[in-house]
N, C-alpha and C positions, 0 to 999 in steps of 0.2 A: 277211441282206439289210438290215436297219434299222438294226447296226450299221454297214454302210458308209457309208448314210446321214449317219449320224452321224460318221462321221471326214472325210466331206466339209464336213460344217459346221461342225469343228475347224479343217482345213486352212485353209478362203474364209472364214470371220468376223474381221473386223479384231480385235484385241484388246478388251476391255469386258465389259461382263455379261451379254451373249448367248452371247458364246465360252465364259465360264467357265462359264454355264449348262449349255449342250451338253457340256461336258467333264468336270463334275461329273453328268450322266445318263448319261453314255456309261461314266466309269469305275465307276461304280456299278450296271451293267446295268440301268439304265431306261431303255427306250428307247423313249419314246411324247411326243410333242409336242402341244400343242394350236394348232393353225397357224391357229384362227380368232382367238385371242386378238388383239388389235392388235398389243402388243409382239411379237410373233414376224413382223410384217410384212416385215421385214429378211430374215429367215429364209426367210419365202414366196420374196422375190423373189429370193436366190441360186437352190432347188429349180428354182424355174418358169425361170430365164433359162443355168443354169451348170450345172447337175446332170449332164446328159445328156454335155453334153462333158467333163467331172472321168472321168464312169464311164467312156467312150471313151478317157479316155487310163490310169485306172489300172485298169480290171480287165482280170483274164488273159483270161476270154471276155466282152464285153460285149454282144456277140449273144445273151449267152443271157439277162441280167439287161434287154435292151433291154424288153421285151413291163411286166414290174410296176414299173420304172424310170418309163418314158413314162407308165404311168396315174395314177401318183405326180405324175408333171410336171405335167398334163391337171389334176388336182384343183387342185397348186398355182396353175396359169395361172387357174383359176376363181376362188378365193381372192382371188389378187391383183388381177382383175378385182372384186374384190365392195370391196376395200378401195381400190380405187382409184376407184369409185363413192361409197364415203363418204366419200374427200375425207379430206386431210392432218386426224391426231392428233396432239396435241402430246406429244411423248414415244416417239412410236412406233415409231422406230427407221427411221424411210426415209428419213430426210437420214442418209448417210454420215456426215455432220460431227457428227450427235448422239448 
């Protein structure tokens, strides 16, 4: 399950050092993120906004992945709520363009 995760945020991550990040955990089976980190805020806000529809269109059954997907979602949407109460980090990867 956390590998899929993971190859969604291969697919959606523009190019940069977030992408190589996830693809160097991903190839190397580690698969755990720390999503409260600021720099991973990029990362929050694909999960919490694009996840749910990625898994809708690439998994064989997504009704069954839907129930620990969505509380995946729920924690990100919290998150990015929590980072988005402390207000723009410089560096932190939520301007697209940085």
């Amino acid at each position: 399950m956390t590998s899929f995760l993971f190859d969604f945020l291969e697919d959606t991550l523009p190019e940069g050092p977030a992408r190589q990040e996830i693809h160097e955990l991903n190839e190397h089976n580690v698969l755990i993120l720390d999503l409260r980190d600021p720099s991973h805020s990029q990362i929050v806000d694909l999960i919490a906004e694009q996840f749910l529809s990625w898994v809708a269109r690439k998994a064989a059954d997504p009704q069954a992945l839907s129930k620990g997907y969505g509380e995946l979602v729920d924690l990100a949407q919290a998150q990015q709520d929590h980072n988005q109460a402390r207000g723009p980090r410089s560096g932190s990867g939520t301007d697209p363009e940085s």
